[in-house]
SEMI-630642 format. One record per residue: residue number from 0; residue in three letters; x, y, z of N, C-alpha, C, O in turn. Coordinates in Angstrom, 2 decimals, decimal comma, m for minus. Layout:
<atom num="NUM" residuo="Ala" n_x="X" n_y="Y" n_z="Z" ca_x="X" ca_y="Y" ca_z="Z" c_x="X" c_y="Y" c_z="Z" o_x="X" o_y="Y" o_z="Z"/>
...
***
This chain:
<atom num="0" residuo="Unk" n_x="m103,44" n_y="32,08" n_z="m1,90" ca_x="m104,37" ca_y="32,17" ca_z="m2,98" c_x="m104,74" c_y="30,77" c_z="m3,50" o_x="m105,86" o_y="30,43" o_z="m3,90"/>
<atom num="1" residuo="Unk" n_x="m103,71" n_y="30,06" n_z="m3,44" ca_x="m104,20" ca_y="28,54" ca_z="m3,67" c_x="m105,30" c_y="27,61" c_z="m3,33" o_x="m106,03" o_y="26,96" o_z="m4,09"/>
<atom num="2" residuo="Unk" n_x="m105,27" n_y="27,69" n_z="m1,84" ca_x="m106,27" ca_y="27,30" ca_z="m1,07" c_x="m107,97" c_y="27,60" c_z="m1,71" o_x="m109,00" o_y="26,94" o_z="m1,57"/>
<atom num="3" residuo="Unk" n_x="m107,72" n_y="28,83" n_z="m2,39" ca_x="m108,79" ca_y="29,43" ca_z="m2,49" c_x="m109,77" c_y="29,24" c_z="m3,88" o_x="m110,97" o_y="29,42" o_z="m4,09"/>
<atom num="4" residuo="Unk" n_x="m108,67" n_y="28,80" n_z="m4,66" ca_x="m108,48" ca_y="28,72" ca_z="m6,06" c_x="m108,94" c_y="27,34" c_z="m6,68" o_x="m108,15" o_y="26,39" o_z="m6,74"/>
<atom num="5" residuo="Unk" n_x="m110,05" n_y="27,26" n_z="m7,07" ca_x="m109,64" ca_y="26,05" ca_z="m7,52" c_x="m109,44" c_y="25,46" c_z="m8,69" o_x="m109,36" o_y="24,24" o_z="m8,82"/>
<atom num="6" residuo="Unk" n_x="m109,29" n_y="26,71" n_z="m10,09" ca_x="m108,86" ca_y="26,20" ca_z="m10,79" c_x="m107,86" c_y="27,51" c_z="m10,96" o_x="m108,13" o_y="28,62" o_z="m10,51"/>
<atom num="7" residuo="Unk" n_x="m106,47" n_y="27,13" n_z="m11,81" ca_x="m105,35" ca_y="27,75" ca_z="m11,88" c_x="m105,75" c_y="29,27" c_z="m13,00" o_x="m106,03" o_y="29,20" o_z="m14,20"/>
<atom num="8" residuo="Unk" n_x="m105,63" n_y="30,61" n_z="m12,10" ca_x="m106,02" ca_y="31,64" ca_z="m13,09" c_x="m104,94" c_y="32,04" c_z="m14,57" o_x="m105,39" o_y="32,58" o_z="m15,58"/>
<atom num="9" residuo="Unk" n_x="m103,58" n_y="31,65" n_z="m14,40" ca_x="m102,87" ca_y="30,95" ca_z="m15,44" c_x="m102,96" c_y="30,29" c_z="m16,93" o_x="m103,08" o_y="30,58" o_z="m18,12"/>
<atom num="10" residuo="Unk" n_x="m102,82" n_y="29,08" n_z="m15,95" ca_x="m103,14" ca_y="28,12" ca_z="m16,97" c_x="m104,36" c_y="27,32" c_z="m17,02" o_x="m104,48" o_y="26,70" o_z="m18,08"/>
<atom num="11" residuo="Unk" n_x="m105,33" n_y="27,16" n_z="m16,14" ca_x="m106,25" ca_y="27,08" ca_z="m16,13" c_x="m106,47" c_y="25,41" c_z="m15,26" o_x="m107,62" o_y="25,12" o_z="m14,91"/>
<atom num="12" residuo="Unk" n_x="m105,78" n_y="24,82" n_z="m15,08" ca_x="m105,01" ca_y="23,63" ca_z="m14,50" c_x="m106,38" c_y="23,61" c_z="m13,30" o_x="m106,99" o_y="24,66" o_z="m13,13"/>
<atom num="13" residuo="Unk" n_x="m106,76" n_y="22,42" n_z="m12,56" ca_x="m106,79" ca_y="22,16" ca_z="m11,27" c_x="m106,13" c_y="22,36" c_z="m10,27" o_x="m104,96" o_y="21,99" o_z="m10,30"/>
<atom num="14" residuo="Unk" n_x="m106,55" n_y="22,88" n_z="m9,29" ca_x="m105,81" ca_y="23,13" ca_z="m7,67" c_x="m106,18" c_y="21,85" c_z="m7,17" o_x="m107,15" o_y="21,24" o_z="m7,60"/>
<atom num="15" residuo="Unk" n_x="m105,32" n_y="21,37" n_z="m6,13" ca_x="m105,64" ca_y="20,79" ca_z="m5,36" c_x="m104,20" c_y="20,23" c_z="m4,40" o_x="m102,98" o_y="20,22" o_z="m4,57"/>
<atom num="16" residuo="Unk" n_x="m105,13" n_y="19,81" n_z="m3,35" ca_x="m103,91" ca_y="19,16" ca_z="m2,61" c_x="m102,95" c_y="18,62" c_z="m2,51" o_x="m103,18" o_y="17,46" o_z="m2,86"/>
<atom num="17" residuo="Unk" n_x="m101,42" n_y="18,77" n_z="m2,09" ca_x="m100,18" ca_y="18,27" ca_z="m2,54" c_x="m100,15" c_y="17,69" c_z="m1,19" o_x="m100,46" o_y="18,28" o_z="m0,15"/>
<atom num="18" residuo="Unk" n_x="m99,59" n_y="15,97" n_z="m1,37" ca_x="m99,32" ca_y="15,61" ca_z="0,15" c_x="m98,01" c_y="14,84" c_z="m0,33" o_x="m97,84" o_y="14,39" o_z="m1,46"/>
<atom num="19" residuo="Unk" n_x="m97,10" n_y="14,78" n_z="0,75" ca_x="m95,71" ca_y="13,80" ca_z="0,50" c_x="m96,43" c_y="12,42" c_z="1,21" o_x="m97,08" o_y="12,35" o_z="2,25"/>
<atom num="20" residuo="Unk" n_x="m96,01" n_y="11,24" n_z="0,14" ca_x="m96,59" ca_y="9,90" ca_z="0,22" c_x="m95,47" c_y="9,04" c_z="0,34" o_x="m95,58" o_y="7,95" o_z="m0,22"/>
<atom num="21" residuo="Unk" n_x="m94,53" n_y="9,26" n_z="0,88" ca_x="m92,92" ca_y="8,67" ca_z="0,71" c_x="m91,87" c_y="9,13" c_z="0,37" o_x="m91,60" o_y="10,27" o_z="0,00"/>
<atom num="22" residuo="Unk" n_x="m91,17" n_y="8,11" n_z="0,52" ca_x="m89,79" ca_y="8,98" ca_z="m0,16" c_x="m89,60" c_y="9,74" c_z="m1,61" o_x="m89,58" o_y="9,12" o_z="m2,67"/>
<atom num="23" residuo="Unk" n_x="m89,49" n_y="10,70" n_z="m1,53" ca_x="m89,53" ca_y="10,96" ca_z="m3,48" c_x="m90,60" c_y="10,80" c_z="m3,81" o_x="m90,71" o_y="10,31" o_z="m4,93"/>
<atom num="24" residuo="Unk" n_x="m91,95" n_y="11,10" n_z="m3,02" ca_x="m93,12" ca_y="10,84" ca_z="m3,75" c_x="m93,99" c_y="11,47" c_z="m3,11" o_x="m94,15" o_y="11,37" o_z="m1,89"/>
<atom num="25" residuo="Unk" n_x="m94,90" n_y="12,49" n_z="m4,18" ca_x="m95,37" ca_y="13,76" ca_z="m3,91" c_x="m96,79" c_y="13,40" c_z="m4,40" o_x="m96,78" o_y="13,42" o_z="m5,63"/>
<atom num="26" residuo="Unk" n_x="m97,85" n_y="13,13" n_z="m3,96" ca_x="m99,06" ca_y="13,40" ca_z="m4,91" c_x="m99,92" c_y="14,08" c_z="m4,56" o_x="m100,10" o_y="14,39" o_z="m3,39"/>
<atom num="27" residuo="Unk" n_x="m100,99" n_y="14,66" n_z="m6,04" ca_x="m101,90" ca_y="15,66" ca_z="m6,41" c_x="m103,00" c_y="15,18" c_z="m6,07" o_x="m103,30" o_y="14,22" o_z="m6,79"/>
<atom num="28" residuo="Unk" n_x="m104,01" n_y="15,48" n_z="m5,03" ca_x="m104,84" ca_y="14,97" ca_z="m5,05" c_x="m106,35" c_y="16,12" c_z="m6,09" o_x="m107,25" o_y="16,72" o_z="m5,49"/>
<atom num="29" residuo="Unk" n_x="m106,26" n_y="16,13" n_z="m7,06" ca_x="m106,58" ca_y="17,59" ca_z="m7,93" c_x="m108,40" c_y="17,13" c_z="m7,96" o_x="m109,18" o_y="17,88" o_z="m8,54"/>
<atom num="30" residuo="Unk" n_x="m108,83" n_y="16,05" n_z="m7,38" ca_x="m110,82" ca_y="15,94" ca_z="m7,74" c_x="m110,79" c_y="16,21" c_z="m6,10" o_x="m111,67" o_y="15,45" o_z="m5,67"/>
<atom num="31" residuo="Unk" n_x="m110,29" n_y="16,82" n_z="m5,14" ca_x="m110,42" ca_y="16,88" ca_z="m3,81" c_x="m112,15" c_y="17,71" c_z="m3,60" o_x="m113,20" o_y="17,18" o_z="m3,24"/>
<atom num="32" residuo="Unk" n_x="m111,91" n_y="18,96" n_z="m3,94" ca_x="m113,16" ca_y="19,99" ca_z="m3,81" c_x="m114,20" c_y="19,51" c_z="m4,71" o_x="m114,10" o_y="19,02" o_z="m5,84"/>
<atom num="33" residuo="Unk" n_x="m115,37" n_y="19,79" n_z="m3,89" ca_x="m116,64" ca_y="19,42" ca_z="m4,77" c_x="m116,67" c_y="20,25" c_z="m5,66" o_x="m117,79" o_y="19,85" o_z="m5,96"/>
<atom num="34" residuo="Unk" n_x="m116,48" n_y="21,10" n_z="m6,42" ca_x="m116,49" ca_y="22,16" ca_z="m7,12" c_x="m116,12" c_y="21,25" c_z="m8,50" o_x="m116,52" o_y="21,60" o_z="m9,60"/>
<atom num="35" residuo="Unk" n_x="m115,25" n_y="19,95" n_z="m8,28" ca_x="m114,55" ca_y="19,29" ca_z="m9,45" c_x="m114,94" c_y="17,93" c_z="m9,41" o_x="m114,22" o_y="17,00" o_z="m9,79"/>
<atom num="36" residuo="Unk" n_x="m116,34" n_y="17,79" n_z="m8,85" ca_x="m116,78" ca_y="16,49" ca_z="m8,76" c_x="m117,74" c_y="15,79" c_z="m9,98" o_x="m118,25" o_y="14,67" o_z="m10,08"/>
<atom num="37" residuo="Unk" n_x="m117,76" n_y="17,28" n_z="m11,10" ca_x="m118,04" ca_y="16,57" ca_z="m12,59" c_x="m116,81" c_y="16,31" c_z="m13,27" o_x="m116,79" o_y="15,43" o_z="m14,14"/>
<atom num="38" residuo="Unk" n_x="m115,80" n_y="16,94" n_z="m12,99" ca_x="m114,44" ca_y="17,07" ca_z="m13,75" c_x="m114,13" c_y="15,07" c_z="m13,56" o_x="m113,64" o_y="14,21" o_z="m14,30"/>
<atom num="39" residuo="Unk" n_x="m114,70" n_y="15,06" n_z="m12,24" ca_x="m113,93" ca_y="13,95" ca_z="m12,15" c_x="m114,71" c_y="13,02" c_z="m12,70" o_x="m114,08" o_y="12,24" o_z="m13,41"/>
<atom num="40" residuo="Unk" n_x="m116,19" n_y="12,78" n_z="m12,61" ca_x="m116,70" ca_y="11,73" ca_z="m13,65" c_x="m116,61" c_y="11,67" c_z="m14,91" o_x="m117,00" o_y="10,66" o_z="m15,50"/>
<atom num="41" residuo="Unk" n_x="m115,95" n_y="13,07" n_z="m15,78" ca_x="m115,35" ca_y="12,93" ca_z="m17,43" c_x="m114,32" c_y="12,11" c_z="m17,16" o_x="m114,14" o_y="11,14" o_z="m17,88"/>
<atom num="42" residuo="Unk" n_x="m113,55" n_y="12,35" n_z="m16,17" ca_x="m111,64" ca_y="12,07" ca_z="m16,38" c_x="m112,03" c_y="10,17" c_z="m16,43" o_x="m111,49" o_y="9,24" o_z="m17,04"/>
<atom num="43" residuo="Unk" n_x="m113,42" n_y="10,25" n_z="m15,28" ca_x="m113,12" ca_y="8,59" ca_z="m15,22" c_x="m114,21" c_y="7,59" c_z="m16,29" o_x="m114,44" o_y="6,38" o_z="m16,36"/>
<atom num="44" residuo="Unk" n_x="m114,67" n_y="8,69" n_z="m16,98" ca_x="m115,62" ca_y="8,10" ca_z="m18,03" c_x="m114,25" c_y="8,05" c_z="m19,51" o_x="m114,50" o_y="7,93" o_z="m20,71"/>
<atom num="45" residuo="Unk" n_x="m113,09" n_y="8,16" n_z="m18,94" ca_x="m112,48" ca_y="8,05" ca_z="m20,75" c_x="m111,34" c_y="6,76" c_z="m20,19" o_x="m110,25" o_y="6,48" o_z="m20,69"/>
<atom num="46" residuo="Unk" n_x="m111,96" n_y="6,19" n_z="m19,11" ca_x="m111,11" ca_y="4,78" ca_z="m18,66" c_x="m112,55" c_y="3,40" c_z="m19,68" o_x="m112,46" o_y="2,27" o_z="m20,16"/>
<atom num="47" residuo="Unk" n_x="m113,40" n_y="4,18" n_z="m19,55" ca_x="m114,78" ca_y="3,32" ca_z="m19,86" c_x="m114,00" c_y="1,87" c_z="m21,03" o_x="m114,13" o_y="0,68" o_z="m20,73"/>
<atom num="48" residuo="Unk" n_x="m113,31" n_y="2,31" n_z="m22,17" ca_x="m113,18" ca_y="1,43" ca_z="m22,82" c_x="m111,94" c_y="0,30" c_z="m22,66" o_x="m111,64" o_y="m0,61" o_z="m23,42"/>
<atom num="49" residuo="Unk" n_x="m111,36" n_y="0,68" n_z="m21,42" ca_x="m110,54" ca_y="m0,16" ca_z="m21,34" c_x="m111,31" c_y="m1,43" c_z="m19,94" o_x="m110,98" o_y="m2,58" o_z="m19,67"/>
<atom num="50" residuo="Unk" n_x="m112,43" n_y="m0,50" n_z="m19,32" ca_x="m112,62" ca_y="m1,46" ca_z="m17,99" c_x="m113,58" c_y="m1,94" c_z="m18,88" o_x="m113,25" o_y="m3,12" o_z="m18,97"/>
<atom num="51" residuo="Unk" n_x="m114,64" n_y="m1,76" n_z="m19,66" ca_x="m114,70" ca_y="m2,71" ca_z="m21,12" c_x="m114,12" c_y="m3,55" c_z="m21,41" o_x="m114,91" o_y="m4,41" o_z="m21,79"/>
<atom num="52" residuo="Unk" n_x="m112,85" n_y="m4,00" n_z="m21,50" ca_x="m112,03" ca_y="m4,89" ca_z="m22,60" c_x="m110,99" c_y="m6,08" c_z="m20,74" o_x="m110,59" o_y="m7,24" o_z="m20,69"/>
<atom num="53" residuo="Unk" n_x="m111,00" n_y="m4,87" n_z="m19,56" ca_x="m110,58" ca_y="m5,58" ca_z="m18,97" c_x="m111,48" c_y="m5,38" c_z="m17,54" o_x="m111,16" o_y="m4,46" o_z="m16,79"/>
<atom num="54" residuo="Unk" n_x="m112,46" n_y="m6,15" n_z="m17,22" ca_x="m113,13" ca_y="m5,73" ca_z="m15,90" c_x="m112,54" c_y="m5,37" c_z="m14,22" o_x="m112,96" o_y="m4,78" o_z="m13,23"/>
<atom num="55" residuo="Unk" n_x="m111,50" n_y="m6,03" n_z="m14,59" ca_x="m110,65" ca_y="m6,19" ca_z="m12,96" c_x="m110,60" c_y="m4,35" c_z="m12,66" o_x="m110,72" o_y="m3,92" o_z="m11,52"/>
<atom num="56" residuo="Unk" n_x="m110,47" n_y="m3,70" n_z="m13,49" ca_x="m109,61" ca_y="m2,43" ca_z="m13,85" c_x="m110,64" c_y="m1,54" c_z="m12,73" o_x="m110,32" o_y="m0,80" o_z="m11,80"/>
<atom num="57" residuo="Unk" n_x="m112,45" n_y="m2,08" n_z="m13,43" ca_x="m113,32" ca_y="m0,95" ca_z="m12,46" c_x="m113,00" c_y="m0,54" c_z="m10,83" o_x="m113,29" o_y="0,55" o_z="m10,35"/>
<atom num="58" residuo="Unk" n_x="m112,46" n_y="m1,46" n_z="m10,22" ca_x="m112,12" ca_y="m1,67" ca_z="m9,54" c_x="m111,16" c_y="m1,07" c_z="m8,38" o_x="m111,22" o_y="m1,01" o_z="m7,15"/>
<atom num="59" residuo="Unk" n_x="m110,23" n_y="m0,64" n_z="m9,36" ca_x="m109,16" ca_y="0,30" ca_z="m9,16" c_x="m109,24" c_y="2,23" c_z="m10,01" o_x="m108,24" o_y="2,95" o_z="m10,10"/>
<atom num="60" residuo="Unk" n_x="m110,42" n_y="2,59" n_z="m10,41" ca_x="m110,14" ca_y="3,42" ca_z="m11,00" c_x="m110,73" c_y="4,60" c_z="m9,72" o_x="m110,68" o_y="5,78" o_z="m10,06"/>
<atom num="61" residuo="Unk" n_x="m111,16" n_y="4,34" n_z="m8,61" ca_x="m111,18" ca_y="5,02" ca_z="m7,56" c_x="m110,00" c_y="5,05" c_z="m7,17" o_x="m109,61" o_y="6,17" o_z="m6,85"/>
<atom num="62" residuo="Unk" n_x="m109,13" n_y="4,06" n_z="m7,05" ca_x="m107,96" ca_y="4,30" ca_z="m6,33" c_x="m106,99" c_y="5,52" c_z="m6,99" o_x="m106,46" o_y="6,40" o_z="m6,30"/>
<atom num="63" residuo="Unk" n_x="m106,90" n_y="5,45" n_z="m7,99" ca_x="m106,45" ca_y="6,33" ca_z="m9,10" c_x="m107,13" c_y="8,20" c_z="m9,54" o_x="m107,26" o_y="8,92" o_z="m10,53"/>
<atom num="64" residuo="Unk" n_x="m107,29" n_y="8,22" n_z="m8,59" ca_x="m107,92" ca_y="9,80" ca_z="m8,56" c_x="m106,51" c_y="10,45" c_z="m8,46" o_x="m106,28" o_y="11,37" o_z="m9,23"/>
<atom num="65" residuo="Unk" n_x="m105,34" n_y="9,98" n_z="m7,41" ca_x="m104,46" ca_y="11,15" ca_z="m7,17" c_x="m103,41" c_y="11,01" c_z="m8,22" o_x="m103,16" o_y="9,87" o_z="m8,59"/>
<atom num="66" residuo="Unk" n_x="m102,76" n_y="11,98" n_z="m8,74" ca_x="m101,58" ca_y="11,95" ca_z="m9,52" c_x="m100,54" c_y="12,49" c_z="m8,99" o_x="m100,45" o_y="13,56" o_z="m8,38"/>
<atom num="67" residuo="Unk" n_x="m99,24" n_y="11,24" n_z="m9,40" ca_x="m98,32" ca_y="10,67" ca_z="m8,51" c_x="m97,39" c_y="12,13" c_z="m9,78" o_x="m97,61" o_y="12,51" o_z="m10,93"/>
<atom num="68" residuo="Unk" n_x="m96,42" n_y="12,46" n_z="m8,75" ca_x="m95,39" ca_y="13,93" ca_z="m8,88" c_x="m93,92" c_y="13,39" c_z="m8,55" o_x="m93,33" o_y="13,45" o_z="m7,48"/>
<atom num="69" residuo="Unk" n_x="m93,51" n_y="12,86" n_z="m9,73" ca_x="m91,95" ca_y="12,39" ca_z="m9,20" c_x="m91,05" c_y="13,74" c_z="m9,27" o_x="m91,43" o_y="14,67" o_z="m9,98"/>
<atom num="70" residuo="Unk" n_x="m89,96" n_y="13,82" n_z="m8,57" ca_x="m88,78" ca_y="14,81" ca_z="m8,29" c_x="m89,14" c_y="15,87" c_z="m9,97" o_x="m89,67" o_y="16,98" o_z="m10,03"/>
<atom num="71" residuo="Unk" n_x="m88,69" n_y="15,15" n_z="m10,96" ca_x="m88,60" ca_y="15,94" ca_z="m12,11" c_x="m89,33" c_y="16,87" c_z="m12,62" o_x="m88,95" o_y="17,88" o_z="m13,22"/>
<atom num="72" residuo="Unk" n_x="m91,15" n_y="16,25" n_z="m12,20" ca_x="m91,83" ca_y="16,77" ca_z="m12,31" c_x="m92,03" c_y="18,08" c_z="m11,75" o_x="m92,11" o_y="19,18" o_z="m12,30"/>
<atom num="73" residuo="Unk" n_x="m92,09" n_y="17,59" n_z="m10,13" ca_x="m92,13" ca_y="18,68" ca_z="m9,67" c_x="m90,74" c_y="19,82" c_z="m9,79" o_x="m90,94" o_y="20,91" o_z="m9,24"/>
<atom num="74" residuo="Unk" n_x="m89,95" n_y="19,71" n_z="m10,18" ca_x="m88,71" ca_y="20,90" ca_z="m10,48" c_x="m88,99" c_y="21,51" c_z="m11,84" o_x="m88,53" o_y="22,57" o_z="m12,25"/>
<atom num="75" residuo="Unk" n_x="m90,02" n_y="20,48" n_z="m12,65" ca_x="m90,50" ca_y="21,80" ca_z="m13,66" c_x="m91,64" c_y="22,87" c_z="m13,35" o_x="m91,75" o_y="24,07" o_z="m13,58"/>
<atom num="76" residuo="Unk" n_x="m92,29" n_y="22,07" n_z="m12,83" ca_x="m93,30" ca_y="22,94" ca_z="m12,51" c_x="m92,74" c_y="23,91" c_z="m11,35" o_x="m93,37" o_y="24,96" o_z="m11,43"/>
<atom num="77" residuo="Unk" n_x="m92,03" n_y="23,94" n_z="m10,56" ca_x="m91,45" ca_y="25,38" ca_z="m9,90" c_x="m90,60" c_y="26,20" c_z="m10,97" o_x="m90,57" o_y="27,43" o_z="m11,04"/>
<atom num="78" residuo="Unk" n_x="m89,88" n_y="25,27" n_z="m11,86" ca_x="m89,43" ca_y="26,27" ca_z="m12,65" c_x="m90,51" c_y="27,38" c_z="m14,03" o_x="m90,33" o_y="28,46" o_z="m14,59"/>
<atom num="79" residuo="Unk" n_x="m91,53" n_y="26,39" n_z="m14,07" ca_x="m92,51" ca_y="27,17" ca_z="m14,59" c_x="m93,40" c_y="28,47" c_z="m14,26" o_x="m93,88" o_y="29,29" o_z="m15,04"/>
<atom num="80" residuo="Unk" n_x="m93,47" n_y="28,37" n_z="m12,52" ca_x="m93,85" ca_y="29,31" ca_z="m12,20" c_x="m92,83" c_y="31,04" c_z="m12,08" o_x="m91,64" o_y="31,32" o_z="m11,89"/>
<atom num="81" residuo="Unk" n_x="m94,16" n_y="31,86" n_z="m12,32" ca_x="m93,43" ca_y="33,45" ca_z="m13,00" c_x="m92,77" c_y="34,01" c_z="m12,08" o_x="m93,16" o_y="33,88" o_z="m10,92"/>
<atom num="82" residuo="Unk" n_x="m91,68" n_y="34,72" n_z="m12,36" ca_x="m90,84" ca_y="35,73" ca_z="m11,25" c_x="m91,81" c_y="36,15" c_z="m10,00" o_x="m91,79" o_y="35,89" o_z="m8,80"/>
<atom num="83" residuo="Unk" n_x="m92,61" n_y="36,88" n_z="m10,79" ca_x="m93,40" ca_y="37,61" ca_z="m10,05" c_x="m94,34" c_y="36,87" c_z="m9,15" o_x="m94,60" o_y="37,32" o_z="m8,03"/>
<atom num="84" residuo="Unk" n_x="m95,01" n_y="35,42" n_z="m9,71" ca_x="m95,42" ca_y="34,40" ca_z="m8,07" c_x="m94,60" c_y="34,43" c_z="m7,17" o_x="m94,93" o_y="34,55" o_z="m5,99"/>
<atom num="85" residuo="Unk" n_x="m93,04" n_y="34,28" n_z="m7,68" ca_x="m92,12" ca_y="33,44" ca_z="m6,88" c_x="m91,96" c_y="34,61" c_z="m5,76" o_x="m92,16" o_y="34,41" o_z="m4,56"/>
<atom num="86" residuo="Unk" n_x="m91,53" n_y="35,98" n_z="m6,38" ca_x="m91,28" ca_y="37,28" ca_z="m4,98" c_x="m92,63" c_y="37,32" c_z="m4,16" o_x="m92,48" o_y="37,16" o_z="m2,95"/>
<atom num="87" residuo="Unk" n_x="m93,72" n_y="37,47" n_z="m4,52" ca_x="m94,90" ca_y="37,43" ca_z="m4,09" c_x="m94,97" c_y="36,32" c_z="m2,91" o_x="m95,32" o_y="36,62" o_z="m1,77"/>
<atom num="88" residuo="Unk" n_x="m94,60" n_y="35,06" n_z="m3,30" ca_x="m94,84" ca_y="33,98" ca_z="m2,27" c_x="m93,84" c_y="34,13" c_z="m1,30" o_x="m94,13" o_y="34,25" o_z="m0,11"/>
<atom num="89" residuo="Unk" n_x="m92,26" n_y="34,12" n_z="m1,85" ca_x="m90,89" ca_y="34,42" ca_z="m0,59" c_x="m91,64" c_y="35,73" c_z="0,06" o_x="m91,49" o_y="35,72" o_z="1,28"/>
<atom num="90" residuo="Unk" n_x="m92,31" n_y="36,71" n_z="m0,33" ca_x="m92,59" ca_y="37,88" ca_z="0,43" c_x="m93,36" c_y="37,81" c_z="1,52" o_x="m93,33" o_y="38,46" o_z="2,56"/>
<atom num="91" residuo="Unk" n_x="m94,38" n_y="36,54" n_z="0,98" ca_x="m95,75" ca_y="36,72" ca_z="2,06" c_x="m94,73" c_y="35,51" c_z="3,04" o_x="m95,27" o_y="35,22" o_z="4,11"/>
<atom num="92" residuo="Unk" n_x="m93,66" n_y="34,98" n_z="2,82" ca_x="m93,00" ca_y="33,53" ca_z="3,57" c_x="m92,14" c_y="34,56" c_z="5,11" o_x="m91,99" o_y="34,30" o_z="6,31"/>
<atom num="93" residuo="Unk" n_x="m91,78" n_y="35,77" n_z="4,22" ca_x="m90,56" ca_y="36,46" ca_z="5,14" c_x="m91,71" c_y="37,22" c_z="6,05" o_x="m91,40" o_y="37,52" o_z="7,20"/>
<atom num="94" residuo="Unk" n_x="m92,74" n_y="37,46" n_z="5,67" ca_x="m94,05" ca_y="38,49" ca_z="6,25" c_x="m94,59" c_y="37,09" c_z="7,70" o_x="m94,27" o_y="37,20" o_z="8,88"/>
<atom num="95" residuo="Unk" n_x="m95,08" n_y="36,43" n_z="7,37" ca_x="m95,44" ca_y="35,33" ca_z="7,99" c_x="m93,90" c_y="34,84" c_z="9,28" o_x="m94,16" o_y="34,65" o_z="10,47"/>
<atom num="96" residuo="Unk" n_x="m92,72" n_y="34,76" n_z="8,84" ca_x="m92,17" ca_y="34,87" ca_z="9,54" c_x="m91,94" c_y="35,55" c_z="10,80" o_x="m91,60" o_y="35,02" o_z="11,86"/>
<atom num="97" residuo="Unk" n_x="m92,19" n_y="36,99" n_z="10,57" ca_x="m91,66" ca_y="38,16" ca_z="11,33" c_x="m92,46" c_y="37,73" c_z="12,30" o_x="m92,01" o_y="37,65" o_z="13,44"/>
<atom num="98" residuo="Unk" n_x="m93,50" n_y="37,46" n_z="12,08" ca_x="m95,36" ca_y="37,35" ca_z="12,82" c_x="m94,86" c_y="36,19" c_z="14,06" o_x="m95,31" o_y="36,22" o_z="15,21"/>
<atom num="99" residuo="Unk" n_x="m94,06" n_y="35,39" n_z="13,67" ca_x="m94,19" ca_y="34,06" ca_z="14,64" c_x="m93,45" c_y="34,44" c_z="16,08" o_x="m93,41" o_y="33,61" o_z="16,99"/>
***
């Protein structure tokens, strides 16, 4: 359902792509789908007053689209998600299994 989703029916959150970038390091790539390609010129229009005050910054605020998911993070957010995702997902994991 994720894949499909692109904003969270929940909480209302962004979907987007999770890739492992190293050791202990997980990031969101959440402006991936065009669907969020205004989302992303607000997020980078509220940097405006600092690449204002420091120019080097414009520079780097493309680089800065993905948000970085250390260990902690991510163990809340699994612990956040509801009973009922969690059987749902092990269900469709053991279903998908049988199949291989």
């Amino acid at each position: 359902m994720a894949r499909k989703v692109v904003y969270c029916p929940y909480c209302s959150a962004t979907n987007g792509a999770v890739k492992k970038a190293g050791t202990l390091k997980i990031v969101h790539d959440k402006f991936r789908a065009k669907k969020t390609a205004m989302e992303m010129e607000v997020w980078k229009t509220t940097f405006a007053p600092a690449i204002e005050a420091q120019k080097e910054l414009g520079m780097f605020i493309n680089k800065a689209v993905q948000e970085d998911l250390n260990p902690l993070k991510v163990l809340d957010l699994f612990k956040r998600i509801s009973d009922e995702v969690r059987r749902s997902f092990a269900q469709k994991l053991s279903d998908n299994s049988l199949t291989l």
